[in-house]
Each structure stands twice: as structure tokens, then as C-alpha cells.
N, C-alpha and C positions, 0 to 999 in steps of 0.2 A: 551353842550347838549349830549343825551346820542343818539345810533344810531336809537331808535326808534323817539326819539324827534324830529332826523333831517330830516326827511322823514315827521314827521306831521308837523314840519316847509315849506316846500317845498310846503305840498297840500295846506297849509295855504295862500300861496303865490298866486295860481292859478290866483286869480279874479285880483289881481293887475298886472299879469304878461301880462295877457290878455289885462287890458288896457293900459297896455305902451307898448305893441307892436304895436295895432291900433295908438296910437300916431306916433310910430315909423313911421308904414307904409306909415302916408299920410303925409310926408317928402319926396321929392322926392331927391335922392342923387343918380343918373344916373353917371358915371366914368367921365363924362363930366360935370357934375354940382359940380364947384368948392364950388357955394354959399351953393347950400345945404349939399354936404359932410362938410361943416362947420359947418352945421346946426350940422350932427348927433355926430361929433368930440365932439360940448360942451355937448349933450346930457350922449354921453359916457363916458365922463370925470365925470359928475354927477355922475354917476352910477355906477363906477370903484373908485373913490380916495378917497371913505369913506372905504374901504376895503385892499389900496393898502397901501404899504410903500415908495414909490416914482412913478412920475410919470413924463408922458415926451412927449413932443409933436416933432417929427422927420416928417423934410418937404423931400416929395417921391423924387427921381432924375426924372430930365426930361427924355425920350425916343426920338428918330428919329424910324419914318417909311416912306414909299412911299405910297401913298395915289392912289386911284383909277384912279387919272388922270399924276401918275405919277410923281405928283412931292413930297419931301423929308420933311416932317413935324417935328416940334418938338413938343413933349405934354409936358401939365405940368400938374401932379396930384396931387389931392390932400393930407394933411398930413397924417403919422402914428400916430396910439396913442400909449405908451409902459407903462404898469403898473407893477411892481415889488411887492412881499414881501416874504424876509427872503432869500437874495440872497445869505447866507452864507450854508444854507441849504445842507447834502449832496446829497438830490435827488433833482434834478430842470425839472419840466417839463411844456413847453413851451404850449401857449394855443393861439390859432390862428384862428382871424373871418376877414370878410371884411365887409367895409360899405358900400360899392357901389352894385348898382344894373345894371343890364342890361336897366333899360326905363328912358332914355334922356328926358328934363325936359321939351318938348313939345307932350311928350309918352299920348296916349287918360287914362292910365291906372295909376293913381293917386292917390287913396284912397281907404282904403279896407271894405272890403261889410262883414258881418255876415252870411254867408248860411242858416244853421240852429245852433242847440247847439253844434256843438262840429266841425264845420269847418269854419275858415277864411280866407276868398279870400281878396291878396292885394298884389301889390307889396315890395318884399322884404319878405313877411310875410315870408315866409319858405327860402329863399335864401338871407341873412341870418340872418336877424335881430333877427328872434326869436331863431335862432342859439345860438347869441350872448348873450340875454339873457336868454336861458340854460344856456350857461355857465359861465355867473354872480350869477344863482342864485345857480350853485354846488359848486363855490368856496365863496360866502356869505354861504350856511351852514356849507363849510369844514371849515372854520374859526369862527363859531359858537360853532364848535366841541373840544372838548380838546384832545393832544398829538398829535400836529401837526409840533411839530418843526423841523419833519424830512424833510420837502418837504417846498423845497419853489417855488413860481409858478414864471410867467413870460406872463404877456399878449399882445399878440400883433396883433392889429385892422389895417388891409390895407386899401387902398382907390383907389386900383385899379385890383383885382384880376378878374375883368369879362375882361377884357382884356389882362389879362394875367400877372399881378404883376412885369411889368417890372423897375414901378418905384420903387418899395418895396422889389424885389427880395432879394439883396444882404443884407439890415437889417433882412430880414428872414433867412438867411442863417448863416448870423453872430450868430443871435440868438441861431440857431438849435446846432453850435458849443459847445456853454456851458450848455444845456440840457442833460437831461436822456431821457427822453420820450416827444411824442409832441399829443397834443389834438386838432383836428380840428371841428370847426363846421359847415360844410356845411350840407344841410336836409339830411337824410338817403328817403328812397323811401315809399309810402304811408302804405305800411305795417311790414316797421319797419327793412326790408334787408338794411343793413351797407355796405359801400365799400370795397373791398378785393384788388387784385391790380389795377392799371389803366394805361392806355394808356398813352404812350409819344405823345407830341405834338409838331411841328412848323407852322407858319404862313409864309407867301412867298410872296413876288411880284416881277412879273416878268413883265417887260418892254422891248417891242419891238418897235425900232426907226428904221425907213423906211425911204421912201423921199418923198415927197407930188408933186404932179404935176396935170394937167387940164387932168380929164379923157377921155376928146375928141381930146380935142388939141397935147394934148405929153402924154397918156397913157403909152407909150413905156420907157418914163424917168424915172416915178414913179418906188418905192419900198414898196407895199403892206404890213404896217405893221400886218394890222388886218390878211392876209392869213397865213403869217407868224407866226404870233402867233399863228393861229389855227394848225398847223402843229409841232405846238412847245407843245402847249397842250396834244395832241394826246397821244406824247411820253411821258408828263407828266402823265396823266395817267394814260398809261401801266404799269406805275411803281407798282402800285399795286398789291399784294397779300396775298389775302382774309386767303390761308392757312398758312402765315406765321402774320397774324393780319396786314399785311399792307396798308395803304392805300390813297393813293392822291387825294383831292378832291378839282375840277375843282372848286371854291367857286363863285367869281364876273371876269366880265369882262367889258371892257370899252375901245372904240375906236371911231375914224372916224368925219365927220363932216358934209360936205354936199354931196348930189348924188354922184355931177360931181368934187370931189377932191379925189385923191388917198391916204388912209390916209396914213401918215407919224409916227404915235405914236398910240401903243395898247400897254392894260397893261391887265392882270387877276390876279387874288389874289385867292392862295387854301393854303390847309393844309394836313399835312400829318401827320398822327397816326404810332405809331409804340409800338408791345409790348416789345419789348427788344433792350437794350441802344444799343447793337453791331448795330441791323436794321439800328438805323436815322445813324450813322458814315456812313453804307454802300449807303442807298439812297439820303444823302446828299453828297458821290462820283460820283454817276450814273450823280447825275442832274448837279455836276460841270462838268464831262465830257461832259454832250449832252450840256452846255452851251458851251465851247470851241467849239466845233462841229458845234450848232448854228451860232456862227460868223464867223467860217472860210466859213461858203456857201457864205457869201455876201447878201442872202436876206436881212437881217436886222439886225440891231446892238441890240444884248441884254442886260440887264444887270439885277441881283437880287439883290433884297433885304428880308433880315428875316433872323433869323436861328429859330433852336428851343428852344424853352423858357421853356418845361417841359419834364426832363428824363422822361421816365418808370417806374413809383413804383413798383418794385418788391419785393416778401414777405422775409422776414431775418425771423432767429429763432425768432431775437427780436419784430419782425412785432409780428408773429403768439403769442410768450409770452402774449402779449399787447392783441390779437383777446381773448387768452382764458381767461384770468380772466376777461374781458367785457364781455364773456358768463357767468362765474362766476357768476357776479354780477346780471347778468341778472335774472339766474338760483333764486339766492336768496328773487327778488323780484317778481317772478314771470311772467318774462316778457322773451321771447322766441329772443336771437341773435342772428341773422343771418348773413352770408356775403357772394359775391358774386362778383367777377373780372366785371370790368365796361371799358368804352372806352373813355370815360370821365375822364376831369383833375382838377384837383386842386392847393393850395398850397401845398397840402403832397404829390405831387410827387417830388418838390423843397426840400422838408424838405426829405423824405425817400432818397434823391439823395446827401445829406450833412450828411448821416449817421443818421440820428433820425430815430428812429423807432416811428410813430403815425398813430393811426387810427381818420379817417379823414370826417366820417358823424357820428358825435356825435350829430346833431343838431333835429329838430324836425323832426316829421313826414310829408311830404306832397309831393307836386307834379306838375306838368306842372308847373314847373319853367323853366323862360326866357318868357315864354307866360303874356296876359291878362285875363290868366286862372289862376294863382299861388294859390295856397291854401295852407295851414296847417292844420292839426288835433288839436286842441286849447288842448286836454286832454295831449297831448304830453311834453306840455313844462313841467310839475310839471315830468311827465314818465323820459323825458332824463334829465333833471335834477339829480332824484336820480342815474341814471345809472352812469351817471359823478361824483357822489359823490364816487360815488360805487367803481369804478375807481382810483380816487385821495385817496381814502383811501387803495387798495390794492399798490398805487405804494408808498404809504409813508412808510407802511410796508415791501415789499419785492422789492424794486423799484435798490434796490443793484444786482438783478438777472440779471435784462437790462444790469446794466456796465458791469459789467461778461461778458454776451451777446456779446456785444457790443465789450468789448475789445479783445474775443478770434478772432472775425470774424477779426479785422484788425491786428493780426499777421500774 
């Protein structure tokens, strides 16, 4: 097809895109619903291996964390999907959605509602199923297109990134290794502003062990773990500073038992944001000292759990290469892109942190995601679509710029 054909291919698509997302949506595939992330694996599989050259189903590694009450879990997530074609290609660039949602499979918010003509409320609808397929349908028309053998792609579907992609991490990483560029599709914001850099993240739990005793009878024996924690807290959040983007945030806590027992075991769970990779090395120092510190008083025995699971994206030449021919492309169809530094994380800060340069809300437009608010702009999906096409065709042409890029920054 020629490039105008591939753009009236794309509107053409619209009404069908529309109704396999509402499909999509009222699938409930919560990071915790194994049955239904199975559900959306065979769906995706449909939808990707009439277009791929191999394909590959890779089961996530299990994770350990400490749970609210303290004790040490192991998860098992659900599998990756990996679609290939033309891995000989000299440009490869890496293309990355997730199937999981944030609403667990007894979530009130289940299936998604029509507003009016051009918005749809639903779970997943914008985070990221319709993501996903955008970006099915720009690599169904870049393969519709002739003189493509310069680029070959690489798709890779997680099933656990609302939690943090800890069982998918390292095949994303692997991935990002043999890439030129990476294409994320998480939704861009309801009017159409893209992610510029983002925030580093970790998750934490910290457990305080005391001694339990009759708070009437031997008050004096106990070891207060809930005070203890709270005092432990305290310093945990002074860690923060607003001027330098940092910031610790006190998230859940959980202790105690009845009236008259001194409790013995508090735990809380926060996170801490950080704009720059140096930050988490230094406040991941601070909090190992005040833990040493902690135990040496005797109130209470600590101990942690978490580190951080998402560097800092920060922007390279190559990021910014990547931002302006997506305005490019933009420019050409008439549609206005924008970007904007966020606090919020993704897979591309794992992939910007393994050397890929990608921009990482290629997906539709919409909004109050994580809520039982979720919407998309249903016009969007045929919009980002062509933008992604838009894209995939400047990096098959000039996509040799990035290695350039790319190889001067690691001498």
C-alpha cells in the first residue's frame, strides 16, 4: 500500500478496533487473575501470529515479597507473549504492552460502558489493551506497506507490569539488548501530552519485631512494636525532598491485636520516587544506616524488605532523536505532540535504564486510569495508530542515526 492507502486502511479499521477492545475490556485479567491473563494470552496470540514470523510463549519468574502482615510470599505470574519478524533486520525495534490491569477479579468494575460517540469507560480500556491494539494495528499496516526489510520488530506483552514487572523484568531487558529503539504503549493523557522523563521507583517493607506481653499485668516486659515503628516512620519520611524530586511515602501500615496485648510485630509498606539514579543509591544509604541505628536502640528488631525496581528515565540524545521525528510525524498528520516529565513509571524506565532509547505513551488517549473511572477517546485508536506507523517508518529509514546515537554515548 502506498502511504496514503495506509492511513485509509487504519480509519477503515476503526469500528472493528472499537469492538475488540469492548471485548477485550470485559475480560477481567487483574495481575492476580492467572485464569484470565490466559484468557487475554490466547486472544493475543490470535491477533499477533497471522502477522509475526515466530512466536513464543515465556512463563514470568516467580517474585518474594513481605506482605502487610509481615510474612514473605512468593507470586507466580502470569506468562509473556514474544512475537518476532525479520530478526536479521539491521534496525530492530522492540515494541512493549502489558495485559494485566490493576482490578482484581472480584474489582465492582468489570465491563465497559459506551459514554457517548467517541468515549469508552472500561477497565483496561486505556491501560493498556487499547494500547495494544494501536500497536497491532501500526505494525498490521507497516507490513501491508512495501520496503520494509529494513526493520524488523520484536513484540513483547507482560503480565505483570501494574505491579511492577518483576516477573518479566530481565526478558525485557534481554530484549532491550538486541534493539535499536523501543515503543511503549501505555495511554498518553487525555489530550494527547506523551511522557518525557519519569520518576524512579522502589517499594519497601519494613517490619518491626517487639515482644508481646499483658498490658496490665507486665506492661513493663513488652517491647512496643507499633511505637516503634512509628518513630521509625517519622525518619522515614524526613527523607524526602520536594527540591531535589524526592520523595518517601508512608503507603500502608499494619499492627497489633487486642486492647490489653503489647504488640509484638508492626510492619508499613511505602515507596520512594527519585528523579536521578545517583538519588535512590544515596537514600537507599540513609535508610540502611537508620536501620543499623534502629537495632542497635533495642526497642525493636527491624528488618527490610524491597529494593527499587524502576531506575530514572532520563532523556539521552537518543530519547530526544526518538521525541522529534514523533513530533515529525505528528506535524505531517496534523496532529500536535507534546511531552512532558511525569512521576510515574513504567517498563521504559527498565528499558531506558538497559540503554534503549523509547518513548513510552504511544498508546491512546484517555484517563483516570487505576480508577472505576477509566476512559479512552475511542477516535484515538485509528490517531495513534497512524502516529506509530509514522514512526516505524521513519526509524526503518533513518533508524542507523540511533546506533550512531547510541554507540558514541557508551564510549
Amino acid at each position: 500500500m502506498s502511504a496514503k492507502e495506509s492511513l485509509q486502511w487504519i480509519d477503515a479499521r476503526q469500528p472493528t478496533l472499537i469492538a475488540t477492545l469492548k471485548e477485550l475490556s470485559a475480560i477481567n485479567s487483574g495481575t492476580g487473575n492467572l485464569d484470565g491473563l490466559a484468557s487475554m494470552e490466547t486472544a493475543f496470540s490470535e491477533l499477533f501470529t497471522p502477522i509475526a514470523d515466530s512466536v513464543e510463549v515465556i512463563p514470568s519468574e516467580k517474585a518474594e515479597h513481605a506482605d502487610l502482615e509481615g510474612n514473605v510470599q512468593t507470586t507466580q505470574y502470569g506468562n509473556m507473549l514474544k512475537f518476532s519478524k525479520r530478526a536479521e533486520a539491521p534496525i530492530q525495534v522492540l515494541l512493549v504492552g502489558h495485559m494485566d490491569t490493576v482490578f482484581p477479579i472480584d474489582h465492582p468494575f468489570q465491563s465497559p460502558t459506551q459514554i457517548d460517540d467517541n468515549v469508552l469507560k472500561g477497565p483496561g480500556v486505556a491501560d493498556m489493551k487499547g494500547g495494544i491494539l494501536v500497536m497491532h494495528t501500526a505494525l498490521s499496516a507497516f507490513e501491508n506497506a512495501s520496503n520494509n526489510d529494513q526493520l524488523g520488530w520484536q513484540v513483547l506483552l507482560n503480565a505483570d507490569e501494574e505491579t511492577g514487572s518483576h516477573g518479566s523484568k530481565d526478558a525485557l531487558v534481554a530484549a532491550a539488548e538486541t534493539a535499536t529503539a523501543g515503543m511503549i504503549y501505555e495511554p498518553a493523557l487525555a489530550d494527547g501530552t506523551l511522557s518525557r522523563a519519569r520518576k524512579g521507583s522502589g517499594n519497601f517493607t519494613l517490619i518491626a519485631h517487639g515482644r508481646s506481653a499483658h498490658a496490665g499485668r507486665e506492661f513493663e516486659k513488652g517491647k512496643n512494636a507499633i511505637l516503634a515503628l512509628g518513630q521509625a516512620m517519622t525518619q522515614l519520611a524526613a527523607l524526602t525532598d520536594l527540591a531535589r524530586g524526592l520523595t518517601v511515602n508512608i503507603a500502608r501500615v499494619n499492627g497489633g491485636t487486642a486492647f490489653n496485648v503489647v504488640p509484638d510485630t508492626a510492619v508499613c509498606q511505602f515507596n520512594i520516587r527519585c528523579v536521578r539514579s545517583e538519588d535512590q543509591v544515596e537514600v537507599k544509604q540513609q535508610i540502611d544506616d537508620l536501620l543499623q541505628q534502629w537495632n542497635r536502640n533495642g526497642d525493636a528488631r527491624f528488618e527490610l524488605h524491597g529494593k527499587f525496581t524502576r531506575p530514572p528515565k532520563e532523556v539521552s540524545p537518543a530519547h530526544q532523536l526518538m521525541m522529534d521525528w514523533l513530533q515529525d510525524c505528528g506535524a505531517q498528520l496534523g496532529v500536535d505532540v507534546a511531552f512532558q516529565d511525569t512521576g510515574g513509571c513504567c517498563d521504559g524506565n527498565n528499558l531506558a535504564a538497559a540503554g534503549l532509547p523509547n518513548i513510552d505513551t504511544l498508546g491512546v488517549l484517555g484517563g483516570h486510569i487505576h480508577t472505576d473511572q477509566e476512559f479512552m477517546l475511542m477516535d484515538s485508536l485509528a490517531q495513534r495508530a497512524k502516529l506509530s506507523l509514522g514512526l516505524l517508518q521513519r526509524l526503518a529509514a533513518e533508524g542507523e542515526h540511533l546506533i550512531a546515537l547510541r554507540e558514541s554515548a557508551s564510549c
